[in-house]
N, C-alpha and C positions, 0 to 999 in steps of 0.2 A: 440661501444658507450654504456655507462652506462647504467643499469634500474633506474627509476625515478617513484616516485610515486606521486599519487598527495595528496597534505597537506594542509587542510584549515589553512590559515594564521591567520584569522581575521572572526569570522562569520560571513556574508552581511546580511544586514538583507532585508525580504521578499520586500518590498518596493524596494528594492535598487536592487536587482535581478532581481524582474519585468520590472525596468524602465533601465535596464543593457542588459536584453536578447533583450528588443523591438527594443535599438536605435542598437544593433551591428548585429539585423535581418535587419534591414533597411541600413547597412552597407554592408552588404553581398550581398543583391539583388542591390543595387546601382553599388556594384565590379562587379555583374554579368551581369547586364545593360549593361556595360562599355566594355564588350569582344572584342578583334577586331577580325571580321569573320575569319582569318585562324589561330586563337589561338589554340593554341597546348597546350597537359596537363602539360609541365611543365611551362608554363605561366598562366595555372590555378591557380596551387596548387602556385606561387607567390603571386596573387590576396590575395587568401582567408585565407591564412596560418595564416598570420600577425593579419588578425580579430581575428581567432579564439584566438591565441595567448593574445591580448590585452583583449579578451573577459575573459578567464581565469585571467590575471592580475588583472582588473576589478570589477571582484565578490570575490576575494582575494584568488585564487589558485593559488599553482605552480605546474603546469601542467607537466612543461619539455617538453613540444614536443619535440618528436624524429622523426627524418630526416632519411630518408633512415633505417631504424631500421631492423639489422638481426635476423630473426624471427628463421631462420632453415640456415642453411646450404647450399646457393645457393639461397637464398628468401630473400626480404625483404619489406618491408610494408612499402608504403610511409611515410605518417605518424602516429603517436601514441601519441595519449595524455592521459596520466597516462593508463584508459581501453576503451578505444574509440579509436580502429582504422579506419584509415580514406585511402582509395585507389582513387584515383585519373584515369581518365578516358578523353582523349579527350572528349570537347564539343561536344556533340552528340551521343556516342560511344555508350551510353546503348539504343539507338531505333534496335540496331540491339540484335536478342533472342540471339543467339549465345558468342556476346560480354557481354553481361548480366548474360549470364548463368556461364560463363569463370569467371566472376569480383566475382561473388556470392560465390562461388566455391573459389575463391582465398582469399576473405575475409574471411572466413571458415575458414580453412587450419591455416591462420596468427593468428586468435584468439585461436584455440584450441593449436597451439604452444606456443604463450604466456601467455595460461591457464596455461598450464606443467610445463614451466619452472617459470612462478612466483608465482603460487598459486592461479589463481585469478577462484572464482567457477561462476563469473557473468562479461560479458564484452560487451563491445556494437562494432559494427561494419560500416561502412560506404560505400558506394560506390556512388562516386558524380562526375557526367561530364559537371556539369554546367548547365544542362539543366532538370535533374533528380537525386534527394537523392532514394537509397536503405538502409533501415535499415535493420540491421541483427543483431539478437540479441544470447545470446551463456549462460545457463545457467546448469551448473553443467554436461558440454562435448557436451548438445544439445543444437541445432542451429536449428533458425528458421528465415525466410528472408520475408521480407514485399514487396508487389508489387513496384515497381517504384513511386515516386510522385513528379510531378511537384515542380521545387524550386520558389516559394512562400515566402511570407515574415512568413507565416502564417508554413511554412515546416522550413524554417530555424530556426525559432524559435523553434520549435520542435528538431531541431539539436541541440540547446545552449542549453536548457535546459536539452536534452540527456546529454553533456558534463559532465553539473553542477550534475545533478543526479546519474551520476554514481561514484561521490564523496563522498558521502553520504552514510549512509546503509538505503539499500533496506527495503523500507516498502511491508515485505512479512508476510507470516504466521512464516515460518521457523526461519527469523529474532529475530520475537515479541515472539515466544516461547521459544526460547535461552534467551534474555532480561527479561522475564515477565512469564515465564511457573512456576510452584509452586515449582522448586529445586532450582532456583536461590535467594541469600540470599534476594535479595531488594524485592522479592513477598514474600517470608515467613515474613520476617517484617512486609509488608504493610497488609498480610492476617490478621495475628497475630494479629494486631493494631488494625483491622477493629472489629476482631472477641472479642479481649477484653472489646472495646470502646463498645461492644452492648453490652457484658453480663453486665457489669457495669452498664449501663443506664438500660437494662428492669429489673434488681435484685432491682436496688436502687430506678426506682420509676416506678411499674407496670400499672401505669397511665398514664406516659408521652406519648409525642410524638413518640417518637422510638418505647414502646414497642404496642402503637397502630398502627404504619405501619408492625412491627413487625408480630401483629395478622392479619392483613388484608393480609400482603402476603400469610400467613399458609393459610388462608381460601381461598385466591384467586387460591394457587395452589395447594389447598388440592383437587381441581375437576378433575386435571391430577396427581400429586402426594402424596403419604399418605409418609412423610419422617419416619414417626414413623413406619409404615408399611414394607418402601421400607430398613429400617436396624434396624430391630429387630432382634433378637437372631444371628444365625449366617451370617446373611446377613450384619452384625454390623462390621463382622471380616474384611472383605477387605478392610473398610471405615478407619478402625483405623491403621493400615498396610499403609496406602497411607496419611494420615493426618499428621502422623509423619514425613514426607517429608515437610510436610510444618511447622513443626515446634512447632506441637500443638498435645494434648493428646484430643482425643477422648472417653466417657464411655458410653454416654446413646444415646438413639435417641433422645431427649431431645437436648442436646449439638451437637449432627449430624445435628437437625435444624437448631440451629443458627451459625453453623457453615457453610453450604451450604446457607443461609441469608448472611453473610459475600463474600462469596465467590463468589456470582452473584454481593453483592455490588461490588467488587474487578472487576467482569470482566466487568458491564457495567459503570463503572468507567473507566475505561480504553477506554472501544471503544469510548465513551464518547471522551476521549481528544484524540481519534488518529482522528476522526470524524475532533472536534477543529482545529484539525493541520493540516491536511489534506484541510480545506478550508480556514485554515487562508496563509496557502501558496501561494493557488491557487488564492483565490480572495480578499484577504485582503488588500492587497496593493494597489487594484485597488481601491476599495470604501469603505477605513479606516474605515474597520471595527476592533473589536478587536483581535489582533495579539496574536496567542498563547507562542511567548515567551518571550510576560510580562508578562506570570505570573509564571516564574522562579525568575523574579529581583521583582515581587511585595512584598510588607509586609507584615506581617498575616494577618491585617483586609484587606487589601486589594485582598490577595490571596480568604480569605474567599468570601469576597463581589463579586467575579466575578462566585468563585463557585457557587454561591448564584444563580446567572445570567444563568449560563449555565444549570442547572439542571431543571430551569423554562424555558429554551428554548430560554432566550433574545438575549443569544451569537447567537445562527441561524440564528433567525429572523433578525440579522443585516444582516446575508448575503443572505438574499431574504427566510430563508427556516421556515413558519410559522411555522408547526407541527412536527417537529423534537420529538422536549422535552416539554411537559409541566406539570413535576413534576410528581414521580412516586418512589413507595416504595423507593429505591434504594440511594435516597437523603437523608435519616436517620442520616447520619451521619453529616450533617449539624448542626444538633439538640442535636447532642451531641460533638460537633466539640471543639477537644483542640489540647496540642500537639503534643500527637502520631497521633492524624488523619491527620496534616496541616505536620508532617516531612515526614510520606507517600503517602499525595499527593506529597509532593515536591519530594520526592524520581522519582518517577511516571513520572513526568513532566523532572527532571533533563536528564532522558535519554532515553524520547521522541523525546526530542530538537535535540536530532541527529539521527534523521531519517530525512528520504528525501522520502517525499512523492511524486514526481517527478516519484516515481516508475507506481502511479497510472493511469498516462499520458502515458508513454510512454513504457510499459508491462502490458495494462490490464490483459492478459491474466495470466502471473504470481500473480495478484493480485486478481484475481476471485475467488468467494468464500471464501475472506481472513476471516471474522471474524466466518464461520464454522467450518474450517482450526482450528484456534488459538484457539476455543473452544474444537474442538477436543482435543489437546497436553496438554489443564488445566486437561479436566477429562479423566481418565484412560477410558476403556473400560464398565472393567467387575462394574465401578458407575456406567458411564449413563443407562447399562442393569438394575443395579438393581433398579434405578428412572422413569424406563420404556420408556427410549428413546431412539429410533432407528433412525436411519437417512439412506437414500436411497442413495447408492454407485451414483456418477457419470456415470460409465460404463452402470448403469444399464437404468437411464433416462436417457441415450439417445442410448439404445436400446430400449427399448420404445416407444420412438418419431419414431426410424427408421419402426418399428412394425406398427403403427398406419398411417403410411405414412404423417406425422407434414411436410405437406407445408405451400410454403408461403400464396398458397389462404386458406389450411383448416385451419388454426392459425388467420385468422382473422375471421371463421365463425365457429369452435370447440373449445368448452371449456376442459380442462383437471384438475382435481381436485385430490393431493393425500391426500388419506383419513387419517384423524387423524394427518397430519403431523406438522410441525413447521415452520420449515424453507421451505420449498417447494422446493425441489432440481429439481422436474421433470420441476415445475411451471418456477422454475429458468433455466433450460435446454433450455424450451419451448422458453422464451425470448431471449434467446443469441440467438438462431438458428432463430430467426424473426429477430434480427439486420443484422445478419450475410446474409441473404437470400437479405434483402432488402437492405443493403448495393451492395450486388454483383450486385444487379438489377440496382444500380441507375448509379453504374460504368460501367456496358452494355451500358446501350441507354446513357448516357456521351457521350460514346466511338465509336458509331455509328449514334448520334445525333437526336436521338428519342426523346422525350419530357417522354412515359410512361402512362400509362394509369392511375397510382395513384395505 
């Protein structure tokens, strides 16, 4: 049987995906409702095929499921739609460890072979007997498998939107750094833009608006960085060596300012609209709020008018979140806004639009730490040394945690503080390892029907 890829047809838009996954979650738990007691797996994978199927038609993919699909040589994997394999298990089959561990194991196997032969560095995996979904997920040869979980309407839907997302590109670090890192041409333009658009405004009028956010940043971050300090003489040479990457000549520390001004505009610009996008997927559609890919189709004053919104925080606050944003250096270009600044947002936005934030739902783990990640692959090393920023390896906080013995009871009555830092990686450590604790805890007494003591 052919290979088969999946191809968005038609883009669906967030709306129509939401109101897609919920009715063919409630299709799926209805088929499963429905089982007659001595069904067998291939009167399962009858049942459910056909949903998934119509599910993909639906949101406008062609999926191609493949039936019986020869993965290797004597193997084959139930089913396969486009990178979501799916294995099939009599009703019941995974309460035994053994058949569970066998399914896990075999789903494995099936993905890392169809890694090989088609290319594929990200693939999702399934194991479902009607009574329990197994995720397994496989990125770049490693595999990692999620506990069993009840099928729920609440899990299925977690499966359809698996499907959908794995159509998409991955909103990862790795991703946004290929798309948006400073050697690819559409960041050197929109750098460029940002960086001309300022010299122009604070040369032409040393009063304005710009070149006073201008001065308020210097002095804001002249208390952690001296830029004129941190690439004077030959601390200058790395800076101009790595700029030309983006497409722009470097001479003084004078211009190394408002160059790295641009350049933070450029990055919190960005996170800025993955933020956008990222919730207008997620919850946009539920409570109309504004959807981030109007404003690809919008007009200029209208593109401008929402930037307008977003940068004062209004975009958020539709979606319940007050303090996001409420306007901060970085919005400058507003105030100098024509149309190199409106062609490279729209650059920006144009291929944003195909990301699939879907990634953040159903791989946090791959998603964690994304926008330290992506700051990393903007600045080379040996700048942020010489802007004086260090960031604490992962490895290390959480050997750390392991050092200091970070339980779940000392994490609610020990404070940990790292000194001087920014981002807080230990602080951030700290947190995942309290989900993680208290997650496990709550699926214990679930599981043994404790209540917990809180």
């Amino acid at each position: 049987m052919g290979t088969a890829f999946p191809i968005l047809l038609a883009m669906s838009s967030p709306k129509d995906i939401q109101r897609t996954v919920e009715d063919h979650a409630g299709k799926l738990a209805r088929a499963l409702a429905g089982l007659p007691p001595d069904c067998n797996e291939a009167e399962l994978r009858h049942r459910v095929q056909p949903i998934l199927q119509a599910f993909a038609h639906a949101i406008g993919l062609t999926a191609h499921e493949r039936d019986e699909y020869i993965v290797a040589e004597g193997t084959r994997a139930d089913a396969v739609f486009g990178r979501l394999v799916i294995e099939f298990k009599r009703p019941g089959a995974l309460a035994s460890g053994r058949t569970l561990a066998a399914a896990r194991d075999q789903v494995a196997e099936y993905m890392q072979a169809i890694a090989k032969r088609e290319g594929h560095k990200r693939l999702g995996g399934v194991v479902f007997d009607g009574q329990h979904l197994v995720f397994v997920r496989m990125r770049d040869g490693r595999v990692r498998t999620d506990p069993p979980r009840p099928t729920d309407e609440q899990t299925l839907a977690d499966l359809l939107w698996w499907l959908a997302g794995l159509t998409g590109t991955a909103l990862t670090a790795e991703n946004l750094a290929r798309d948006f890192g400073t050697e690819h041409p559409r960041s050197r333009e929109t750098i460029a833009s940002l960086y001309s658009t300022l010299t122009r405004a604070i040369l032409s009028d040393p009063e304005g608006m710009v070149a006073k956010l201008f001065q308020q940043w210097k002095l804001f971050f002249s208390e952690a960085i001296d830029y004129q300090e941190a690439f004077g003489g030959r601390k200058l040479d790395p800076l101009k060596k790595w700029v030309v990457k983006a497409g722009l000549e470097i001479g003084t520390p004078e211009e190394a300012e408002r160059f790295f001004f641009a350049l933070h505009t450029y990055f919190a610009l960005l996170v800025k609209l993955i933020a956008w996008l990222a919730f207008s997927r997620h919850l946009g559609p539920r409570i109309g709020a504004p959807l981030f890919e109007e404003l690809d189709r919008a007009s200029s004053s209208e593109l401008l008018s929402r930037l307008r919104k977003m940068e004062q925080g209004g975009v958020f606050r539709e979606f319940g979140i007050e303090n996001l944003l409420e306007g901060d250096f970085f919005a400058w270009y507003l105030y100098a806004y024509g149309e190199g600044v409106e062609a490279a947002v729209r650059r920006l936005v144009s291929r944003l639009e195909e990301y699939d934030p879907t990634t953040l739902r159903i791989d946090p783990d791959e998603t964690r730490d994304l926008l330290k990640k992506l700051y990393h692959y903007l600045l080379p090393r040996e700048v942020r040394h010489n802007l004086g920023e260090y960031y604490t390896p992962d490895w290390l906080a959480q050997r750390l945690l392991e050092q200091v013995d970070w339980t779940r009871s000392s994490s609610t009555t020990t404070r940990g503080r790292s000194v001087a830092s920014g981002r807080g990686c230990p602080g951030s450590a700290g947190s995942t390892r309290r989900v993680v604790r208290a997650r496990s805890s709550f699926s214990s007494s679930s599981a043994t029907g404790n209540s917990g003591s809180g």
